[in-house]
C-alpha positions as CSV (number, residue, x, y, z in Angstrom):
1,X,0.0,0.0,0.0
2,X,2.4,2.2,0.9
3,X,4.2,1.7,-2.8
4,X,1.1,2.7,-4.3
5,X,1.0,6.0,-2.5
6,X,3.8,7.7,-4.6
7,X,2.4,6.2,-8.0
8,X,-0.9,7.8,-7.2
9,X,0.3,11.1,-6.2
10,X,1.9,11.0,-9.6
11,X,-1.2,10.3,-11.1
12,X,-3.0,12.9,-9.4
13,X,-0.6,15.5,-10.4
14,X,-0.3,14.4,-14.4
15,X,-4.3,14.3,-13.9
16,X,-4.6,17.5,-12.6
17,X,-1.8,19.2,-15.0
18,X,-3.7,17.9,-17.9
19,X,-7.0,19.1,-16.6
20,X,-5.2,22.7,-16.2
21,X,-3.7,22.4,-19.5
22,X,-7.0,21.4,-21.3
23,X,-8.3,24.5,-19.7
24,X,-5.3,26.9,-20.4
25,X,-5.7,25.5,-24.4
26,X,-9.0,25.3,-25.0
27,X,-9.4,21.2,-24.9
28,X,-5.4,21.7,-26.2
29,X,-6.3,23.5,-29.2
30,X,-4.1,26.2,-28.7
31,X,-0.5,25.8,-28.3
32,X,1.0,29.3,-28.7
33,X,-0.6,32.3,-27.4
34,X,-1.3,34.3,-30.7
35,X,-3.6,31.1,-31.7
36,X,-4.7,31.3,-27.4
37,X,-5.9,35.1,-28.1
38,X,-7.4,34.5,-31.5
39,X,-9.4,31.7,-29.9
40,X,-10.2,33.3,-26.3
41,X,-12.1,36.8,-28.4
42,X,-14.4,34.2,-30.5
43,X,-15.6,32.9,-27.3
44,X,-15.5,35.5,-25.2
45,X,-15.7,39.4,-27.5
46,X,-14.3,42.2,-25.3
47,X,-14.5,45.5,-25.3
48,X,-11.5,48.2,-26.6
49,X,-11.5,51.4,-25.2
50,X,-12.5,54.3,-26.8
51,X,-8.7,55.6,-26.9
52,X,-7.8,59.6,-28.2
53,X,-5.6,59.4,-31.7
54,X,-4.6,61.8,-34.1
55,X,-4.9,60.2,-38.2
56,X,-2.8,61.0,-40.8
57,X,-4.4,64.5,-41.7
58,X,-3.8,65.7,-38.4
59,X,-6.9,65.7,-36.8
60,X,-8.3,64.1,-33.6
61,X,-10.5,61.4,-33.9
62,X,-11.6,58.4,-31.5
63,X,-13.3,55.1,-33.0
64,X,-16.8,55.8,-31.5
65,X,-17.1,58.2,-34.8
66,X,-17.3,55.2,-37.1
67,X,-19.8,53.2,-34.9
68,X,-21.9,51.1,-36.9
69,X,-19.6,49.8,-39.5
70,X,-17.1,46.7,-38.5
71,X,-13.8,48.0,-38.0
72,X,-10.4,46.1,-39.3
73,X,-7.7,46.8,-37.4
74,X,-4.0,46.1,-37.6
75,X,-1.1,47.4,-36.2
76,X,1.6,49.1,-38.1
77,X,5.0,51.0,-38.3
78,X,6.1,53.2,-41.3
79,X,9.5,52.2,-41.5
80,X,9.3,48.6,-41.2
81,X,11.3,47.3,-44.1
82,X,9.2,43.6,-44.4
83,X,5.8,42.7,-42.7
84,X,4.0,46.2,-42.6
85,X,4.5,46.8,-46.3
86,X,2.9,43.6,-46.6
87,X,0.3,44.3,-44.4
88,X,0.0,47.8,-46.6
89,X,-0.2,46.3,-50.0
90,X,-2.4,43.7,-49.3
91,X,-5.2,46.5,-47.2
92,X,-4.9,48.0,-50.6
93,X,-5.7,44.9,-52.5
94,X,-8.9,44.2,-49.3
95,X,-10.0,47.5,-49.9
96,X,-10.8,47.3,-53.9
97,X,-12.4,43.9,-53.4
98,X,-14.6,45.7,-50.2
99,X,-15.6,48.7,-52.5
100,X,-16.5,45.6,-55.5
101,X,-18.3,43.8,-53.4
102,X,-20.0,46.7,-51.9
103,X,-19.1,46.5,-48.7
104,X,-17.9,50.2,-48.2
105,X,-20.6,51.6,-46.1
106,X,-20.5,48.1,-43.8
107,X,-16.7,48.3,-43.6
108,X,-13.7,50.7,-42.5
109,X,-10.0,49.3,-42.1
110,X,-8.0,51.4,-39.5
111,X,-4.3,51.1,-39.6
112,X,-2.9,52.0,-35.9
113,X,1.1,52.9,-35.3
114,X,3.6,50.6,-32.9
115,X,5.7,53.9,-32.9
116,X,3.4,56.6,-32.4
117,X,6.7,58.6,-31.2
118,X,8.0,58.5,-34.7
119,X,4.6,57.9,-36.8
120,X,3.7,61.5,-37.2
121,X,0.8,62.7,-40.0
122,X,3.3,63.3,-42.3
123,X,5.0,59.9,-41.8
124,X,1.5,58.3,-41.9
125,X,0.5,60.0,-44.9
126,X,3.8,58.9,-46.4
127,X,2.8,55.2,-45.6
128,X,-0.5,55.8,-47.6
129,X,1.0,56.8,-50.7
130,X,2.6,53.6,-51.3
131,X,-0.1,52.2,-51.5
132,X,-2.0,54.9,-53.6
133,X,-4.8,55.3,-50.6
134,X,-7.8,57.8,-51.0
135,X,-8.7,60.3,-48.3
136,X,-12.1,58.6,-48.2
137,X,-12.3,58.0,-44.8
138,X,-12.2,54.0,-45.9
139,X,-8.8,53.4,-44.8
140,X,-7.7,55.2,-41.4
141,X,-3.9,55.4,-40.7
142,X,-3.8,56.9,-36.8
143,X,-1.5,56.9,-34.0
144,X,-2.0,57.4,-30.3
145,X,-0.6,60.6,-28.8
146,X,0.1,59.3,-25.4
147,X,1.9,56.8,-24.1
148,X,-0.9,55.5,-21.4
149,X,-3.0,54.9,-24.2
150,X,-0.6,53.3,-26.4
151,X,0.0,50.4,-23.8
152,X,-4.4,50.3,-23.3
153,X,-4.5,49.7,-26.8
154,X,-2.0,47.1,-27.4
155,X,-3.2,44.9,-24.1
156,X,-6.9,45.7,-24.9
157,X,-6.0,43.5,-28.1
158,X,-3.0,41.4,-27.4
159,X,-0.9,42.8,-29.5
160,X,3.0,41.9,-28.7
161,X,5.0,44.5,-29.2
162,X,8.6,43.6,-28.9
163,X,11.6,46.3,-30.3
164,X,14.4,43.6,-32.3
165,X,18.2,44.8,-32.4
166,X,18.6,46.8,-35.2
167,X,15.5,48.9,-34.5
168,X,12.7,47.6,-35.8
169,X,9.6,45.6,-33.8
170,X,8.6,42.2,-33.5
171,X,4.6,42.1,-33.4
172,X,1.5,40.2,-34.1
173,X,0.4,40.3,-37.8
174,X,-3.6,40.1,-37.8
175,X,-6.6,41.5,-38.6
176,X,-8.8,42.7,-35.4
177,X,-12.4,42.8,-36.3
178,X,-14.2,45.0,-33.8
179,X,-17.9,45.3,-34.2
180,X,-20.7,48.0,-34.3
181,X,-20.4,48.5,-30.5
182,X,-16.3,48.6,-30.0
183,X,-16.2,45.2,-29.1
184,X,-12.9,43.0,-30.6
185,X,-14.7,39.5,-31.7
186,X,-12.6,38.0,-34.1
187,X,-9.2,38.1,-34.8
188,X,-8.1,37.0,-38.4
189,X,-5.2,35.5,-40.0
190,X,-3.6,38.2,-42.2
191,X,-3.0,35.9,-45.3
192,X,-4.5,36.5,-48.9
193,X,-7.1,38.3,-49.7
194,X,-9.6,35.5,-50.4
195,X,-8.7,34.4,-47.3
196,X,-9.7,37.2,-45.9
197,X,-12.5,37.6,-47.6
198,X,-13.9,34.3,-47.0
199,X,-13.5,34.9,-43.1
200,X,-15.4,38.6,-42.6
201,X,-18.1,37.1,-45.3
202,X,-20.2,35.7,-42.1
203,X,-19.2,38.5,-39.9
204,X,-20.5,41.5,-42.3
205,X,-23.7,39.0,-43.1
206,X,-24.1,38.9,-39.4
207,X,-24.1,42.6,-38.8
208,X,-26.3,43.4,-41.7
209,X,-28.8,41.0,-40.3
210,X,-28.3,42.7,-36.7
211,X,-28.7,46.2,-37.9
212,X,-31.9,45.5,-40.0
213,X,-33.5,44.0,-37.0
């Protein structure tokens, strides 16, 4: 009996860690934390605050002024040399196939600075013209003005934000849906366009069928 002891006290504790673990993951769906987050706002939406930020013309704006569209947000620095010119080009190419599709007046993309220091309107507006971007109030390019509200914003949505050794950032590359009433629901994998396309088809069905009610 008293050999047993040990053996089940081992049990108990691999029981016990795998019951944590199946909690922690989901049922051990998710293994790293961007695919934890991603998960954890389908089930559970929160809400983002309501943060002060100045867009790319200079002006103040908050994201309560576009209430009643679905927002797309991703997170962006002008002088990254790789991922955030990806990220610009292909909001380019997600913006024709929104206007095609006629999803303008359902739909804004906001494009929200990791350097708001150094991401000033003229910097932002710099960003946009790579990309050939109208001043149609379809695609936002913003930055927060303090630093209290920079941190709200990146743990508000998970974002990691992580400076690398020759000056550039490490970070999440998504798409963060946030709905009619400020709440973050989905986060999306930032692949093609189809791809894309394919995942916010249900969401803007959703809210069209939400807003007629």
């Amino acid at each position: 009996m008293r050999r047993a002891l040990p053996l089940l006290t081992a049990l108990g504790v691999a029981v016990s860690g795998a019951l944590i673990g199946w909690q922690l993951t989901h049922g051990f769906q998710a293994f790293t934390w961007e695919s934890y987050r991603r998960m954890e706002v389908a089930q559970t939406p929160r809400k983002v605050p309501d943060v002060p930020l100045q867009t790319h013309t200079g002006r103040p704006w908050r994201l309560a002024e576009s209430a009643g569209r679905l927002r797309l947000i991703n997170f962006i620095y002008t002088r990254c040399p790789t991922l955030c010119r990806t990220s610009g080009s292909r909001y380019a190419r997600l913006l024709q196939a929104i206007e095609q599709r006629g999803w303008d007046d359902r739909l804004q993309l906001i494009s929200l600075s990791l350097q708001p220091d150094y991401d000033t309107p003229p910097r932002l507006r710099d960003y946009r013209r790579r990309y050939h971007a109208a001043d149609d109030g379809l695609w936002l390019t913003a930055r927060t003005r303090r630093e209290a509200d920079h941190r709200r914003l990146l743990e508000s949505y998970g974002v990691v934000s992580i400076p690398d050794p020759w000056g550039g950032i490490q970070h999440n590359d998504a798409i963060h849906v946030v709905d009619a009433a400020g709440n973050l629901i989905r986060i999306l994998d930032a692949t093609g366009v189809k791809s894309i396309l394919a995942q916010l088809e249900p969401l803007v069905e959703n809210h069209v069928a939400l807003a007629t009610r």
